[in-house]
KEPA-558318 format. One line per 2 residues: for each residue x, z, y of C-alpha. Coordinates in steps of 0.5 Angstrom, whole numbers. Layout:
residues N
X Z Y | ...;
//
This chain:
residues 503
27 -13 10 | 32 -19 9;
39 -19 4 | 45 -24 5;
45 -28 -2 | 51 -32 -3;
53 -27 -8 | 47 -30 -11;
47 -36 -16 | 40 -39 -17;
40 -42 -25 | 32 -43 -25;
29 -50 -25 | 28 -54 -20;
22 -55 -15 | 18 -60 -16;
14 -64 -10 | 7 -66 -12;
4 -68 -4 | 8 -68 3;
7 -60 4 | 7 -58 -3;
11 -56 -9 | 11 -52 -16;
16 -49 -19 | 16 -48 -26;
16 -43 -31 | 18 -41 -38;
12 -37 -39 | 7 -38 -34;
3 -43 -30 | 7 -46 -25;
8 -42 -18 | 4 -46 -13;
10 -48 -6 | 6 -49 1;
12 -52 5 | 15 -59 8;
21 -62 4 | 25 -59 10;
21 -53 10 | 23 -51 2;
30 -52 4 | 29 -46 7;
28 -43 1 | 35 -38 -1;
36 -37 -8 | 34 -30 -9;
28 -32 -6 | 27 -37 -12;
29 -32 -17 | 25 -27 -14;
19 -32 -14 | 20 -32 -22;
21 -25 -23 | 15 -23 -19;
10 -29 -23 | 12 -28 -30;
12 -19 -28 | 7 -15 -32;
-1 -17 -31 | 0 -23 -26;
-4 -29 -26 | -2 -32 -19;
4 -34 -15 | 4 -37 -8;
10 -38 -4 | 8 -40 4;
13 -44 9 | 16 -37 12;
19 -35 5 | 25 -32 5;
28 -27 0 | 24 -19 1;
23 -12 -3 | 23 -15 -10;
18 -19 -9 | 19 -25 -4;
17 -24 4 | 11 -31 6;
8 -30 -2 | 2 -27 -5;
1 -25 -12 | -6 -23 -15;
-7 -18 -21 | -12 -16 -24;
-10 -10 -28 | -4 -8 -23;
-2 -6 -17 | 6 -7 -15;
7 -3 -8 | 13 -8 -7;
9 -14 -5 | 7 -9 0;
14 -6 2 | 16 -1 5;
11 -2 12 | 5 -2 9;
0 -6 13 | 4 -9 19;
-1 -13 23 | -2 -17 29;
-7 -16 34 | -8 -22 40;
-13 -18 47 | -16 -23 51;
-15 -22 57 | -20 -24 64;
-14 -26 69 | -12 -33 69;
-4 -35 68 | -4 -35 76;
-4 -27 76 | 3 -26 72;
6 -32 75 | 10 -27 80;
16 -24 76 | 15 -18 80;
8 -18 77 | 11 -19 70;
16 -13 71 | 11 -8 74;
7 -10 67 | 13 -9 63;
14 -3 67 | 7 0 65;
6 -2 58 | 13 2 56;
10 7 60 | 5 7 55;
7 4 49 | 15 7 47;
19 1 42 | 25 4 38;
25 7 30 | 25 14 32;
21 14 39 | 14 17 39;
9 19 46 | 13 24 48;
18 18 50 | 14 16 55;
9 19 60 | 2 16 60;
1 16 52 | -4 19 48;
-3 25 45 | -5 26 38;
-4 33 35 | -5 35 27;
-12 35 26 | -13 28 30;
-8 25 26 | -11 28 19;
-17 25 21 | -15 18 24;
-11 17 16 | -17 19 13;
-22 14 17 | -19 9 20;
-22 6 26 | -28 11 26;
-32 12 31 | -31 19 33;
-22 17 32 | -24 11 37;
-28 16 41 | -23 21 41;
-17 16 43 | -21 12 48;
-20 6 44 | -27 1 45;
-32 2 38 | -34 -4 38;
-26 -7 37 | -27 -4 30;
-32 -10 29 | -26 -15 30;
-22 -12 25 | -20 -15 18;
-21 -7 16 | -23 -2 21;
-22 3 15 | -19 3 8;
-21 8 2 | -18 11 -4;
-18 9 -10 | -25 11 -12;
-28 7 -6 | -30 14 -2;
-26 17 3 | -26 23 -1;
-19 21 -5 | -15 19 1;
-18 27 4 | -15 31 -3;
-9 26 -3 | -7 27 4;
-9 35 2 | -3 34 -4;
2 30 1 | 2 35 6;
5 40 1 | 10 37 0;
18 38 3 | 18 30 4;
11 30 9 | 13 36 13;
14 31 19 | 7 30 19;
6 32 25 | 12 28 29;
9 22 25 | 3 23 28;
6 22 34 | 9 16 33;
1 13 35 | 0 7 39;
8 5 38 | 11 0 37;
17 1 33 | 24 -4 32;
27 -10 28 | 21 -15 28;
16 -11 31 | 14 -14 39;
9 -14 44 | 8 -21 48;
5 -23 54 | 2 -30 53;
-1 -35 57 | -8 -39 51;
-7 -45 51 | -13 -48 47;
-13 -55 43 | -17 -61 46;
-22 -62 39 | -29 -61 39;
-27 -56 34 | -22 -53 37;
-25 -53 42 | -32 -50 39;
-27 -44 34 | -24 -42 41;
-30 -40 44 | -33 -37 38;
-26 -32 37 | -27 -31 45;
-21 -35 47 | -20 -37 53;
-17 -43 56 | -11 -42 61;
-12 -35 62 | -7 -28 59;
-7 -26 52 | -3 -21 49;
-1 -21 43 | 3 -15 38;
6 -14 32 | 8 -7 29;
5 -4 23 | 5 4 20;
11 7 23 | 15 13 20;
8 15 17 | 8 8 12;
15 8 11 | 15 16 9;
9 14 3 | 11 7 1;
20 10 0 | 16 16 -4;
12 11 -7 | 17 7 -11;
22 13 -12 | 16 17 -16;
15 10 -20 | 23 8 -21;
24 16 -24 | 18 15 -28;
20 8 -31 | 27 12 -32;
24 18 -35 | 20 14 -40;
24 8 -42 | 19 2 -39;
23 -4 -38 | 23 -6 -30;
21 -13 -29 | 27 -17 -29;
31 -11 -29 | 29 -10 -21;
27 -4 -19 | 24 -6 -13;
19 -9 -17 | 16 -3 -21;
8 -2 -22 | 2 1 -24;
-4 0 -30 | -10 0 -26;
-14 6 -27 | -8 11 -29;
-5 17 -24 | 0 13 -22;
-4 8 -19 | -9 11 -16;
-4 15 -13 | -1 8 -10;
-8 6 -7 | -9 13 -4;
-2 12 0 | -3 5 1;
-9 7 4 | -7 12 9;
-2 8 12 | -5 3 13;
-11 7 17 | -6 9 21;
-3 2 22 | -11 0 25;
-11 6 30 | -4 4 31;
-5 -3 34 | -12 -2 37;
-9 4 40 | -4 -1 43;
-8 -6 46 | -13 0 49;
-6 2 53 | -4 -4 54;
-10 -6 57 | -10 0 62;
-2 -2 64 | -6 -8 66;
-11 -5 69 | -5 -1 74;
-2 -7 77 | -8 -11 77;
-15 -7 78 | -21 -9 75;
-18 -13 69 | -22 -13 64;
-20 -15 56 | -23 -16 49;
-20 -16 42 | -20 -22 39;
-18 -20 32 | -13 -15 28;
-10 -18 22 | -5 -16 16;
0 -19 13 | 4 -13 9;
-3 -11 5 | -6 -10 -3;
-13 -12 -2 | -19 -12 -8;
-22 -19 -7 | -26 -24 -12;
-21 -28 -15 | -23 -35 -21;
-29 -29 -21 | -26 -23 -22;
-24 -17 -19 | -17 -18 -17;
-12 -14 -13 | -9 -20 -8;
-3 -17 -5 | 0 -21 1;
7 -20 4 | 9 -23 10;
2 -27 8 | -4 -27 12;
-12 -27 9 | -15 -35 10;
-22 -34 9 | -25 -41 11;
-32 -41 14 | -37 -39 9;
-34 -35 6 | -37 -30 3;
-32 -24 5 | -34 -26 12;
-42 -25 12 | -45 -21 16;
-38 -21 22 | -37 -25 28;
-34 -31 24 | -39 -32 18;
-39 -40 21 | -32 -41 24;
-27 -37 19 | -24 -32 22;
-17 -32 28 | -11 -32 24;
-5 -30 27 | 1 -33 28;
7 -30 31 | 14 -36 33;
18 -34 38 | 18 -33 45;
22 -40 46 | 17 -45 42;
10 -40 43 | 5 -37 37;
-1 -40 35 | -8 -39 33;
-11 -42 27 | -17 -43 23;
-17 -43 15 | -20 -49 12;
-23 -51 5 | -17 -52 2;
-14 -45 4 | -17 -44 -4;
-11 -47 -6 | -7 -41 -3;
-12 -36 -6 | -14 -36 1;
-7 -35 5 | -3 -37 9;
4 -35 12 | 5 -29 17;
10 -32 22 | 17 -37 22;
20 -33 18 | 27 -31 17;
32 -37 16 | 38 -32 18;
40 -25 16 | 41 -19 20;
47 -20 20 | 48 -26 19;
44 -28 26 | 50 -23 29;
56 -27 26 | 54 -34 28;
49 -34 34 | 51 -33 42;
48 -28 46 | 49 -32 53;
45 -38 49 | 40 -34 46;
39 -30 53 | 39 -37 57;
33 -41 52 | 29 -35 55;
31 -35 63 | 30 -43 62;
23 -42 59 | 22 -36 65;
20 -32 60 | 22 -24 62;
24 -19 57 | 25 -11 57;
31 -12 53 | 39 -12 58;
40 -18 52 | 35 -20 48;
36 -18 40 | 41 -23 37;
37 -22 30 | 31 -23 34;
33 -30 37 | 29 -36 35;
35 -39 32 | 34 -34 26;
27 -37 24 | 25 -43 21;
22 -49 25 | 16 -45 27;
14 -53 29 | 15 -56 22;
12 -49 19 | 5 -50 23;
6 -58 19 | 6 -55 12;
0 -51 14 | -4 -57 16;
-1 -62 12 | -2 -58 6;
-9 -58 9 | -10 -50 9;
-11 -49 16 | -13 -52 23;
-9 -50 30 | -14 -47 36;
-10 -45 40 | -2 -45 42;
0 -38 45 | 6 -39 51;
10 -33 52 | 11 -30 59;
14 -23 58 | 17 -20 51;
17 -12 50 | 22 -12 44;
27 -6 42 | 35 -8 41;
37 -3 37 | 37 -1 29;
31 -5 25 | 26 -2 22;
22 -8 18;
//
């Protein structure tokens, strides 16, 4: 979610540099905000950004304030930062999309294969077949979708990728081993809080869609939210090298790459979420957090709070099953135009999340938005999954013109409370983006790199040009010292929606 800001002046004191791609601002009653970013990279940052910064780390119960290189202004909380709390739980670090991820699928056909437009066009054609972009479309848009009735859908917001929910959709079980959470459970660590919550919500007038909600399964959405195809190029150094074939990467060869999040299903918990605790801070009289009202929260143990955790919980197992589902479509799209594809599941990752992780060894809960888990080799998170020795893939969406990358977090991640930024991040609004940029422009940069699209015209919002230097944003990241490149990936096709956004 992006707002205009020049209506906004920002009167707070100044970024302060201490290295070539790190800051801090200072507060007046807080440790400083730690800053991850070039000096033209923090020059990016817009005034409300700034203020929400401070807003969010001088709010109740916040012990840490990261802001990444993508930091653009958000919902209460800035979009590229990462705020810790030990007794609190805020749903706007988390937003209104609760676990948007990316996901990449390894393909086995090298880049020869997709080298024929007319190839590319019938894998588009297949994928859209399958897999409906757009705020409202859902599997009865499309003819080859799966089908997930009501009681499918209860249990897969329960159980996340489960066996029997992955079995049920013909998804791969053992994809939900390369996931940063397969599953998610309530508050009280089990599964049953999330089958009683559910039980509520669905007596509700505000969940009696569920059943359409459920239908949105295995799509993409609008705004942001994409499917590209990419060709995996891996970097030349031993450990690139090493860390590539660890994640199963594979130089020269087709990757996939998605990028959506829970749909209708999280947007309806998280707009229900804050309307409950905005009537309940009026009705008792609490003072908001720099008066914002998207910065509302909850003590930890109270109803409110747990609440909060069961919601974000069943939208963010939605979100797993939704971008496992995707990958399982997309590889039978491939696998239409050209028998005998084979692909596998290199990682699934959040960036719009709360997670309970040990922080200056206590509990905390770190909530990311628009920020991505780093968790280097070692770490003890990592113990006993595929990447307990390398770290784990993180993925990082550009755009179609300059590619993505693939990083691995390094030691000094520690800094960043172990997270890095989710993408480029937004340097123009919406309709700014519309104002100042040229569709003829946006749509040659695409035919000059071959790059082909779903889109008549490609989504000026969506254009490069509305997003920082991804380039310089990788910098910051290696400068900084919080993580390594693996591997570029170069764009090929792009699934995207032109129509109204839903991030």
């Amino acid at each position: 979610m992006t707002t205009e800001t020049k209506r906004f002046t920002y009167t707070g004191p100044a970024m302060v540099s201490t290295g070539e791609a790190t800051a801090i601002l200072p507060t007046e009653t807080t440790p400083p905000i730690r800053i991850f970013g070039t000096e033209s990279i923090r020059e990016t940052f817009d005034v409300l950004c700034m203020q929400q910064a401070i807003n969010s780390r001088t709010a109740p119960g916040v012990t840490d304030l990261v802001l990444n290189p993508d930091a653009h202004c958000g919902y209460g909380a800035p979009v590229g930062c990462v705020m810790v709390s030990p007794t609190h739980i805020y749903p706007g670090p988390v937003g209104v999309d609760i676990k948007c991820s990316m996901s990449l699928l390894q393909l086995d056909l090298p880049a020869e294969a997709i080298e024929d437009r007319k190839t590319r066009r019938a894998l588009i054609s297949a994928i859209c077949q399958r897999t409906p972009t757009g705020a409202g479309r859902g599997q009865r848009s499309v003819p080859q979708s799966r089908h997930v009735n009501r009681t499918l859908g209860q249990q897969l917001v329960v159980e996340g990728a489960s066996r029997d929910v992955c079995k049920a959709l013909g998804i791969p079980t053992d994809w939900a081993f390369r996931c940063e959470d397969s599953f998610h459970v309530g508050h009280d660590d089990s599964p049953k809080s999330l089958e009683s919550r559910l039980d509520e919500l669905l007596g509700r007038r505000d969940m009696t869609n569920f059943s359409e909600k459920m239908q949105q399964l295995g799509s993409y959405g609008g705004g942001n939210h994409f499917g590209e195809c990419e060709v995996v190029a891996v970097g030349q150094s031993d450990r690139a090298r090493d860390t590539a074939k660890a994640f199963g990467l594979i130089d020269g060869n087709v990757a996939f790459l998605s990028h959506c999040g829970s749909r209708g299903f999280g947007h309806n918990l998280a707009t229900g979420q804050f309307n409950s605790l905005q009537t309940k801070f009026v009705r008792w009289g609490i003072p908001l957090p720099a008066g914002d009202r998207q910065l509302v929260y909850a003590p930890l143990g109270t109803d409110e709070a747990n609440d909060y955790l069961d919601d974000m919980a069943l939208g963010a197992n939605f979100a797993t099953v939704n971008h496992l589902l995707i990958n399982s479509l997309v590889l039978e799209a491939f696998r239409e135009v050209i028998p005998g594809a084979q692909g596998n599941l290199v990682y699934f990752i959040s960036h719009n999340i709360a997670r309970k992780e040990i922080v200056d060894n206590r509990s905390a809960w770190v909530h990311r938005k628009g920020a991505t888990r780093a968790m280097p080799a070692g770490h003890h998170s990592l113990a006993e999954t595929p990447f307990a020795k390398t770290g784990h893939p993180i993925l990082l969406p550009g755009n179609p013109r300059d590619g993505s990358a693939v990083m691995v977090a390094d030691d000094g991640a520690a800094a960043s409370c172990f997270s890095v930024n989710h993408g480029a991040g937004r340097v123009l609004g919406r309709r700014h983006a519309k104002r100042v940029l040229d569709q003829t422009t946006v749509d040659a940069e695409l035919d000059a790199g071959d790059i082909l699209s779903n889109c008549r015209k490609y989504p000026i919002d969506e254009a490069p040009a509305a997003y920082k230097d991804f380039n310089e944003v990788l910098r910051s990241v290696k400068t900084a010292g919080l993580a390594s490149e693996v591997a570029r990936l170069k764009a090929r096709f792009v699934i995207k929606d032109a129509s109204k956004a839903d991030d």
